[in-house]
C-alpha positions in Angstrom: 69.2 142.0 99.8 72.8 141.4 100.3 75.2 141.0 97.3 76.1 138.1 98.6 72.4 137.0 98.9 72.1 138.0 95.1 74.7 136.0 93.9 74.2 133.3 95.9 70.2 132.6 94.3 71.6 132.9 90.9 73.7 129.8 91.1 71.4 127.2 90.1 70.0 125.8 86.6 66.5 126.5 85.1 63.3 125.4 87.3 62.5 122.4 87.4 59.1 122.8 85.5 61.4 124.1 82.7 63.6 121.6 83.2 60.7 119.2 81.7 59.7 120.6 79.0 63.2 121.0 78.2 63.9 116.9 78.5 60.4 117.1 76.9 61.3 118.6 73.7 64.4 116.6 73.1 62.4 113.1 73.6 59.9 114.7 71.0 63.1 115.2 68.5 64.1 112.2 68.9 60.8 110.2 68.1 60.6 112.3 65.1 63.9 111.1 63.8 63.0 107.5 64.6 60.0 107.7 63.1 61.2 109.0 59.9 61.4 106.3 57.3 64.3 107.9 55.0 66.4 107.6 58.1 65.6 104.0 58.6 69.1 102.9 56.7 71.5 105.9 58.0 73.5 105.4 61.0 72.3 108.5 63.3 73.7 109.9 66.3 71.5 112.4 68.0 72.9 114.1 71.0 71.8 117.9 73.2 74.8 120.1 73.4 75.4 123.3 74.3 74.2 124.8 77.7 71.7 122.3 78.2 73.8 119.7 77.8 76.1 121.2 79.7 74.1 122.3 82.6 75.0 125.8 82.8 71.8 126.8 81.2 69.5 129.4 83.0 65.7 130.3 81.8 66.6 132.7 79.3 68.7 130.7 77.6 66.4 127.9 78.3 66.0 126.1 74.7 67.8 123.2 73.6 70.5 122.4 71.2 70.0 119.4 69.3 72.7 117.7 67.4 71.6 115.2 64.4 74.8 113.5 63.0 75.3 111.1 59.7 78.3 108.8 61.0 78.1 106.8 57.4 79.9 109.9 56.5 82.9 110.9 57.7 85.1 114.5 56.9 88.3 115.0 57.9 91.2 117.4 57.8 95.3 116.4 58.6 97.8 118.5 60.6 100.1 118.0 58.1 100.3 116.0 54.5 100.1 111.9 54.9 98.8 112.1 58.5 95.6 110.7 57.5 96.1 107.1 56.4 96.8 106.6 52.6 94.5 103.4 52.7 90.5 104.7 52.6 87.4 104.6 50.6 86.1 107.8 49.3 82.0 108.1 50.4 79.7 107.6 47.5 76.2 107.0 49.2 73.0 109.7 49.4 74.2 111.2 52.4 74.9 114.3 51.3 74.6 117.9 53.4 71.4 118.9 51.4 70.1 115.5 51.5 70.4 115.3 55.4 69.0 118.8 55.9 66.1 118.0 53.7 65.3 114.8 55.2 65.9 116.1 58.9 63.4 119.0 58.1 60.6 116.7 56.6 61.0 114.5 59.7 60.3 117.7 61.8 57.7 118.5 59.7 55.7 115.5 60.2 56.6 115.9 64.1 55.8 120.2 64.7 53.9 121.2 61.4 53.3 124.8 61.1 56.0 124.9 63.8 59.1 124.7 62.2 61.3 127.6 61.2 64.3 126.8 58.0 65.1 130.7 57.8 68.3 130.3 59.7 71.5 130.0 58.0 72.8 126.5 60.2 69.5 125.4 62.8 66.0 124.6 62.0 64.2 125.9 64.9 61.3 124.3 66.3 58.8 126.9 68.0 58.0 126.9 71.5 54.7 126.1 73.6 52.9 125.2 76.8 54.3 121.6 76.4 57.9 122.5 75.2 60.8 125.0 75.0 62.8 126.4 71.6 64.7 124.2 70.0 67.5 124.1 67.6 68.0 120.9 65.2 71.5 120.8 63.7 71.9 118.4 60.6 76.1 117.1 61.1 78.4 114.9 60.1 81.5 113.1 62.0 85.1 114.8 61.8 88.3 113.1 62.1 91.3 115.5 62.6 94.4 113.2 62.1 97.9 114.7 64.1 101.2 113.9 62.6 101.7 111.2 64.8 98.9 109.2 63.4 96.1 109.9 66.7 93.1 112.0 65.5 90.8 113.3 67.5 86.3 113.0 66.7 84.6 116.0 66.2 81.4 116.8 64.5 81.1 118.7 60.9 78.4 121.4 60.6 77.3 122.3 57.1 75.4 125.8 56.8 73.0 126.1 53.5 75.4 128.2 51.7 77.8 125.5 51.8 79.9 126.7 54.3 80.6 124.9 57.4 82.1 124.8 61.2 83.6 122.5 62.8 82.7 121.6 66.8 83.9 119.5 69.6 80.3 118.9 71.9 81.7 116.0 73.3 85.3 117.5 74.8 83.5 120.4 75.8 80.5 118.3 77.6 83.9 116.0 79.2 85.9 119.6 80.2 83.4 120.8 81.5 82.6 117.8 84.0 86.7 117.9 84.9 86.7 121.4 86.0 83.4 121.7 88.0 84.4 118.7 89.5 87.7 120.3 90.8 86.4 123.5 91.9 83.2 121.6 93.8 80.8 122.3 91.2 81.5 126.2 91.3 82.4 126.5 87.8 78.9 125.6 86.4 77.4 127.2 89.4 79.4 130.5 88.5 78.9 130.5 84.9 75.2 130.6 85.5 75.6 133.3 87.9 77.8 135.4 84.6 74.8 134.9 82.7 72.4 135.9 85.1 74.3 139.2 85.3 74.1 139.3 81.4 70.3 138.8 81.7 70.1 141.6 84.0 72.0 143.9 82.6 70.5 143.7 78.7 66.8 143.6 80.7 68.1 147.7 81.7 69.4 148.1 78.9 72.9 148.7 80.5 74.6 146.5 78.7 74.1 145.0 74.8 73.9 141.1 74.4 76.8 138.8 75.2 76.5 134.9 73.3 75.8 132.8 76.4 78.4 130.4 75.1 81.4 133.2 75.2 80.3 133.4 78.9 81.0 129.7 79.3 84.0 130.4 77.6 84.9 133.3 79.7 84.9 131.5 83.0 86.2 128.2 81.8 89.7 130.5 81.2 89.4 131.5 85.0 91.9 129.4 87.4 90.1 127.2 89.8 91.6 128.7 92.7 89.5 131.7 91.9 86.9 129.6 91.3 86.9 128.2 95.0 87.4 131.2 96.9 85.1 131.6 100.2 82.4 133.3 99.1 80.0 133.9 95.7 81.0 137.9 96.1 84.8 137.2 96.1 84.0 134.5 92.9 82.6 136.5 90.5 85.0 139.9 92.0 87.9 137.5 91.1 86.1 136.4 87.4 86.1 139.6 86.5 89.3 141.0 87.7 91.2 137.6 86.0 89.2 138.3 82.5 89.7 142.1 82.6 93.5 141.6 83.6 94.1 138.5 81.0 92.4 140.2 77.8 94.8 143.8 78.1 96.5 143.9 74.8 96.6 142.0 71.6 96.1 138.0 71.4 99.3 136.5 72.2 101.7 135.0 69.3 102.8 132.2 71.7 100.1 129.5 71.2 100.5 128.2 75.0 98.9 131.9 76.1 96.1 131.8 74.2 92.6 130.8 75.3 91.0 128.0 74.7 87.4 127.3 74.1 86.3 124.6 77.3 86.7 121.9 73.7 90.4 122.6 74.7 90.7 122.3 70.4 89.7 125.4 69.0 91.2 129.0 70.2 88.5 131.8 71.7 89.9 134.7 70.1 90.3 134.3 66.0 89.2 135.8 62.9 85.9 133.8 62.7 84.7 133.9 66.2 81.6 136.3 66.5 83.8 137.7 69.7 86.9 139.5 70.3 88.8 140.2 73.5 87.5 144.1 73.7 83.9 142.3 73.7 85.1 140.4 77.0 86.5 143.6 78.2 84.0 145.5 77.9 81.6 142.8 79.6 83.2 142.1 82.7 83.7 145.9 83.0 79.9 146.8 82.4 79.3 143.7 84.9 81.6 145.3 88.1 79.7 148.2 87.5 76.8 146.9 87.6 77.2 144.7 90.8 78.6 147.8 92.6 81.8 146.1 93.5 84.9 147.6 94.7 88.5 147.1 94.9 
């Protein structure tokens, strides 16, 4: 088989058998939150992010990410002081981060029992089965980040259970996403799946250590579209790696508009708190020519 060939079958999403029990399992989560009782005053938003949401999920990374957000409550940070308006009622109802955890995993409970995991420090994972795929079930809040000038833009606030928390922009990314497979004819999705693929490959013979499926995403996103919509899949992913490897030489830049973004367009790849660094994407797209056998 060609490398071409290769490349070329490694475009599209999960099967469509897994793409069932993937819509499946999210239609299961969401009868559970509508059936719980304690939720039957709290404005919810429940919404799938990530690569399933996103459709740049293959079947290895073929569970779904399940957001569960309390919009009665409302965080918020300013650019600067007095952005956020003066005029505002501070929250004083239940709906607190242990409260909506708690609540969201006895609603689960009732759904999956014996098949729900709390260990992790953010999700609650619902096990897998003939009928449905892993899921994660992320308990959030709504996020208001107010400019200077008064605009502020929606996000969602993620509490872990040691009181920490991270803030994420599913619906920007979900948007972006759309905008840039849309001007590169639906190669960018196509080509992120075929990064991952790679990944899959490559940690299957033990070449290469695990890479976050979502810093792939990330990875590609930062590629221009007219490498994205070159001829063939071969010249694609030569042109990937070759941008990445050439882009992430050196130190991050200080000057903010040379930075990379995550596809949210709000949040920077490379930072102090990101589980990544730019050697990491180095060292991946290099492990990944090698792998491929490609040339100059």
């Amino acid at each position: 088989m060609s490398l071409e060939t290769k490349l070329a079958g490694w475009t599209g999403p999960s099967s469509d058998s897994e793409q069932d029990k993937q819509d499946r399992t999210e239609r299961m989560i969401r009868a559970a939150i509508e059936a719980h009782p304690a939720f039957e005053e709290c404005t919810l938003k429940v919404y799938a992010k990530g690569s399933y949401a996103n459709n740049t999920n293959v079947k290895s990374d073929s569970d779904v990410d399940i957001v569960v957000q309390c919009n009665d409550v409302t965080y918020w940070e300013e650019a600067s002081p007095g952005a956020h308006p003066a005029t505002f009622t501070p929250y004083s109802g239940i709906w607190t981060p242990d409260k909506l955890r708690t609540e969201l995993i006895a609603a689960l409970r009732s759904k999956f029992p014996d098949h729900v995991d709390t260990s992790g420090s953010t999700a609650i994972r619902i096990d897998s089965n003939t009928a449905r795929v892993e899921a994660d079930v992320v308990p959030a809040f709504n996020f208001k980040y107010y400019f200077a000038s008064g605009s502020h833009r929606e996000g969602s606030r993620v509490f872990k259970k040691d009181g920490t928390f991270l803030t994420n922009y599913p619906e920007q990314q979900l948007i972006n996403g759309r905008t840039k497979n849309n001007a590169t004819g639906g190669r960018y999705k196509k080509a992120v799946r075929i990064m991952k693929r790679v990944e899959n490959a490559m940690v299957d013979t033990n070449y290469h250590r695990e890479v976050p499926s979502f810093f792939m995403e990330c990875l590609v996103y930062n590629c221009p579209d007219e490498v994205l919509t070159r001829a063939t899949w071969t010249d694609i992913i030569r042109g990937v790696i070759v941008h990445v490897w050439d882009q992430l030489q050196g130190p991050e830049p200080t000057e903010e508009s040379n930075r990379w973004l995550e596809p949210n367009r709000c949040k920077y790849l490379f930072h102090s708190s990101q589980p990544w660094t730019r050697a990491d994407g180095r060292d991946f797209v290099k492990a990944a020519w090698n792998h491929l056998g490609l040339t100059s």
